[in-house]
C-alpha positions, 0 to 999 in steps of 0.5 A: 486472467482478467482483472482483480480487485481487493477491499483495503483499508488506508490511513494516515500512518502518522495519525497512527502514531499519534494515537499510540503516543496518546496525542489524539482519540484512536478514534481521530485516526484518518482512514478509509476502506476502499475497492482498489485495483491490484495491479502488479505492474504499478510501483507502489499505492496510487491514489487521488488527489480526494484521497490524499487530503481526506486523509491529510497525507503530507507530500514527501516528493515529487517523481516522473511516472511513466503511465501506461499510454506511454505519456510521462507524468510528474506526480506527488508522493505522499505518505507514510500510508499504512495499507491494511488487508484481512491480517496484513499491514504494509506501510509504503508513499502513495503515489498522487495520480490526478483525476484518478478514478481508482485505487491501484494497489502496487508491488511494493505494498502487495510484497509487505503483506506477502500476499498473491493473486490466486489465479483460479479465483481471480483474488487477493489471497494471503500467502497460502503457506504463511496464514497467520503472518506476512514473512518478510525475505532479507538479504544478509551476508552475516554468516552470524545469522545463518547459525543463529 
């Protein structure tokens, strides 16, 4: 199928929250647009050590990766990171892969926009039969909601 890449934005969901609280400019809000990889196999956001201090992501965690050489990695999760594509938004960590050369964007956040790789054009696309909206699948045992 070949490879496909997506023009993203991310920034620092804190600062977000920050600017909303009226604790800083709207305009202090840390973020970048960026070319990134859409990589299906990948766990979550994987950026660079650049990245994550130009956006001042703070480290939430460390965890063991496995990469795709076989070799295992010990790497830092930062976040929160708000990952923005045309009218789709997720938040999700990002994972700190040293020397990274570029952005991969992963399952979790790739599900959180419910968006999809159109196959024929090799793209990123919104869901076709969701537009103008991300729909979020929940799992719930509450007969109450079936009939609400």
């Amino acid at each position: 199928m070949g490879l496909v890449y997506a023009n993203i934005t991310i920034q620092n969901s804190l600062d977000d929250v920050l600017a909303q609280q009226g604790d800083i400019p709207k305009e202090n809000i840390r973020k970048m647009d960026v070319k990134s990889l859409v990589d299906t196999g990948a766990w979550t956001l994987t950026i660079n050590e650049e990245i994550a201090t130009q956006l001042g992501l703070k480290v939430k965690d460390r965890t063991d990766i496995s990469l795709a050489n076989g070799t295992i990695s010990r790497c830092d999760l930062v976040g929160p990171v708000d990952v923005r594509f045309e009218n789709r938004f997720a938040s999700c960590l990002a994972l700190v892969l040293p020397g990274a050369d570029e952005v991969l964007l992963g399952a979790i956040p790739l599900e959180g926009m419910d968006v999809m790789i159109d196959p024929s054009s090799h793209q990123l696309v919104v869901h076709p039969n969701r537009p103008h909206g991300a729909q979020m699948k929940v799992k719930c045992s509450f007969s109450s909601y079936a009939h609400g």
